[in-house]
Phi, psi and omega in degrees: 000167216251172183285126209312315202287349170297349190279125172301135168300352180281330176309300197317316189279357179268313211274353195251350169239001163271332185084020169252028176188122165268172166269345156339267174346278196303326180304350179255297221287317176304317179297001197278277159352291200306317178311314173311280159320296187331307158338310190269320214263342190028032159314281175280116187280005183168124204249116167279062196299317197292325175298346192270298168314296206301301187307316137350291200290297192308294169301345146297337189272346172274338171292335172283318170311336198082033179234035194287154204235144140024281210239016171331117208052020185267118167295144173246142171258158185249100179293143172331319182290003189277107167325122132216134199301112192083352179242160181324102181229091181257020195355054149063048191215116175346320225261328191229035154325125163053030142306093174221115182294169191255352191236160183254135159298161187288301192297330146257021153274054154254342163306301186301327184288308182313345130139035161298147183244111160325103190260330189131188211220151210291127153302141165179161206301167199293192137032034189044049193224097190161175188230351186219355187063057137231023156242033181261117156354309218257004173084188207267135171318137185253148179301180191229332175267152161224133170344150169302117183072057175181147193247012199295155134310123173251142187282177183261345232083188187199157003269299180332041176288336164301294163353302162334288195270304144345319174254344146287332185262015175096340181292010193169127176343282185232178168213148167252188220177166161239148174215111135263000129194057187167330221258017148258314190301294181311300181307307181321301181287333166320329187218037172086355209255170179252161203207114161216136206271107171275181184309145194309172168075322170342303210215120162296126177290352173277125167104027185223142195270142177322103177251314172223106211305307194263010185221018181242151184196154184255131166207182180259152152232149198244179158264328197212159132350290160349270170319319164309324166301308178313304152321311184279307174333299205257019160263340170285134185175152201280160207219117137273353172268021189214061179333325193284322171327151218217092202282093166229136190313134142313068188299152180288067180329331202280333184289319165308357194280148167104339180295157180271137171281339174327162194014050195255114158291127191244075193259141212236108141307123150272346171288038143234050165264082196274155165330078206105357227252105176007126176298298182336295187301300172321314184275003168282303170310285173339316170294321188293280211306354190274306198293281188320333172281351184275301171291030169086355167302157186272157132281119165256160154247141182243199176210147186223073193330285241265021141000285219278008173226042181249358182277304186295301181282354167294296191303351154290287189311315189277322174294332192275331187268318180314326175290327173293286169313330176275009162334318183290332196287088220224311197124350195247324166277294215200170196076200161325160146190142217240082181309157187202161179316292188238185190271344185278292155354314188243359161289307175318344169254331184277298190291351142293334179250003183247340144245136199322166182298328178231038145253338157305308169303279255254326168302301154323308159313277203301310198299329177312307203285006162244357167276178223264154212055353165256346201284269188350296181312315191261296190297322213240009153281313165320299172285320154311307181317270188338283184335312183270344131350278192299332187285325156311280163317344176308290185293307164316334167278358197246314152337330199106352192271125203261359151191162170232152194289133166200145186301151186273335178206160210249025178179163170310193173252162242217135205299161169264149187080021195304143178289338164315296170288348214254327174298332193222097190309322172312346173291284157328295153359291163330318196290359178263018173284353179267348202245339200274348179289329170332275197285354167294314182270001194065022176285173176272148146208174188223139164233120182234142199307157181232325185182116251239146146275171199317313166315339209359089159253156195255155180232187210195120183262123149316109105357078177274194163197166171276146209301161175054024193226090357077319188282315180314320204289308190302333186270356173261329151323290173338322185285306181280331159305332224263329180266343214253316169088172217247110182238126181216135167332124175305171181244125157195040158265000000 
């Protein structure tokens, strides 16, 4: 057999119900991988090697009974913002030092009940708040790909760059992740990988720690389409600890794949042909629309007007519920806590010395903008804006068009510490513009590789969908790996 990790989970879950690969083997073959990597790769702030054997061993032994699960025996990565019950869970922050919750999240326990195995948990930006995973405590997850002839580092994207980099690099089946306006997809074309946000409510929010309440959704990134279906099946499911979970039949996503896309609406915004915008990335897009229409779909063009204010009103909305949330992070229950002359004294020191420079910007940002005399102006403007966000997608969909094409990022991934981005935020900021109208309106999307750049770096095309149809997204992604084929890092950690 070929080296366990190459193997994709629909291979692993094949070769683990013939009874030619235990999870033992494999879980061993990954801890491996990780001790190798991990060092070049920072993917993992915390590797659960023992907890991992035990969960390995246990699911072999419901596999000799004939109680085998979804996802029986598949190692898994965990991203940090995820409760898991007795292990290190900091969404990757100064501020909740040595904070191992008594409780498990729900979407993974819902891994765990399907018999999945835990390897540890994920580098990522602090509180999911970056574009590149170098606003992470544990310092920033390195790309796993590098540009041709150049040995520089490069980010996976953010936040969920472990996640990421972690699943290019061999180092995990699959991983779960998070997105609030960007932050499954953009790593995911950053490093080659499939990436999917589903629709709000889809996947329960209990137990992840909070950034923007009404823009945040829990998904998987993969290696292929496939896997991803496989993931989201058993990670999705209705939350009595979450009211916004959305009590609906699961559908089996993995059973669409392969279905014809023929007479399928296909729809091409031009507002997102942005100013400045790669010659590559255009000639990328063109390519996905030439495959779809070879694969019988219509194309149309649509207009998605209220685009061009969907950066400025993300960039309101998600710092303003975040200052609220991160509001519990005080110094007094649990995490850091930095002593101080009186108690306003010691909030004011663990939170000045427990978060990082830009869950500070962004905490800041939201509290101006929700404070008096400004909420009007900002917030509730803002919040309008979103409303006609959706309504664009509304109309369009109501048109007949059952999902749309759009590039997932507006370049390749981008070196670390480049000084450009790191002078100016509103830059970085920018790498979410194809992906935050998505999560304004809460729709589904996906991004799956399409295709390397001059550089050969992998880009990545976006999939939006109309809510809750996750299967249409899955079967039209399908369509273009199958034309685009399987992009994997050179190894050269």
């Amino acid at each position: 057999m070929t080296d366990l990790t190459r193997l994709t989970i629909a291979e692993a879950r094949d070769e683990m119900g013939r009874g030619a690969l235990s999870s033992v083997e494999l879980t061993d073959a990954y801890l491996n991988a990780i001790e190798a990597a991990n060092p070049a790769i920072n993917a993992y702030v915390k590797v659960t090697a023992d907890k991992a054997r035990e969960m390995a061993k246990a699911s072999d032994a419901r596999r000799a009974n004939g109680q085998a699960g979804a996802l029986e025996g598949i190692p898994l990565g965990v991203k940090d913002l995820y409760a898991t019950e007795g292990v290190h869970t900091q969404a990757c922050s100064h501020v909740l030092d040595g904070f191992e919750p008594r409780y498990e999240s729900t979407v993974t326990a819902n891994l765990w009940a399907d018999g999945a195995v835990m390897l540890g948990k994920l580098n990522m930006d602090e509180f999911a708040m970056g574009s590149s995973n170098e606003t992470s405590y544990y310092g920033p997850a390195i790309n796993p790909w590098r540009a041709e002839g150049s040995n520089a580092n490069l980010v996976p994207g953010g936040s969920s760059g472990g996640s990421a980099a972690a699943v290019a690099a061999l180092m995990c089946a699959g991983a779960t992740a998070t997105d609030t306006g960007g932050s499954i997809r953009q790593p995911a074309a950053f490093t080659g990988t499939v990436g999917i946000k589903p629709t709000y409510g889809r996947c329960s929010r209990w137990g992840i720690a909070a950034f923007a309440s009404s823009l945040d959704q829990a998904g998987p990134i993969t290696r292929d389409v496939r896997d991803a279906a496989i993931l989201l099946k058993s990670m999705a499911s209705v939350d009595e600890k979450d009211t916004t979970s959305v009590d609906m039949p699961v559908p089996d996503y993995e059973a669409a794949l392969g279905a014809s896309v023929k007479g399928l609406k296909i729809g091409i915004p031009r507002e997102y042909r942005i100013e400045g915008m790669p010659e590559e990335i255009e000639t990328l897009w063109q390519k996905g629309i030439a495959w779809l229409k070879d694969a019988g779909a219509e194309i149309v063009d649509i207009e998605l007007p209220h685009t061009k204010y969907a950066l400025p009103a993300y960039y309101i909305v998600a710092p303003a519920e975040a200052s609220s949330n991160l509001a519990r992070y005080d110094g007094v229950r649990y995490g850091l806590r930095v002593p101080g002359k009186d108690i306003a004294d010691m909030y004011e020191k663990t939170r000045a010395e427990g978060f990082g420079q830009e869950v500070k910007r962004r905490i800041m940002i939201g509290t101006y903008v929700l404070s008096a005399g400004y909420y009007d102006a900002y917030y509730l403007r803002a919040q309008k804006v979103r409303t006609l966000i959706k309504r664009d997608f509304e109309l369009a969909f109501e048109a007949g068009v059952d999902a749309i094409l759009t590039p997932a990022t507006p370049s390749s991934a981008f070196a670390v510490g480049d000084e450009s981005l790191a002078s100016d935020p509103v830059k970085m900021y920018m790498q979410d513009v194809f992906t935050v109208t998505v999560n304004m309106a809460g729709l589904p999307g996906i991004s799956v590789p399409a295709g390397l750049d001059a550089k050969g770096l992998p880009l990545g095309l976006q999939l939006i969908g109309r809510p809750f149809e996750e299967e249409t997204l899955f079967k039209t992604a399908h369509v273009i790996e199958q034309a685009a084929g399987r992009f994997e890092a050179k190894k050269w950690w």
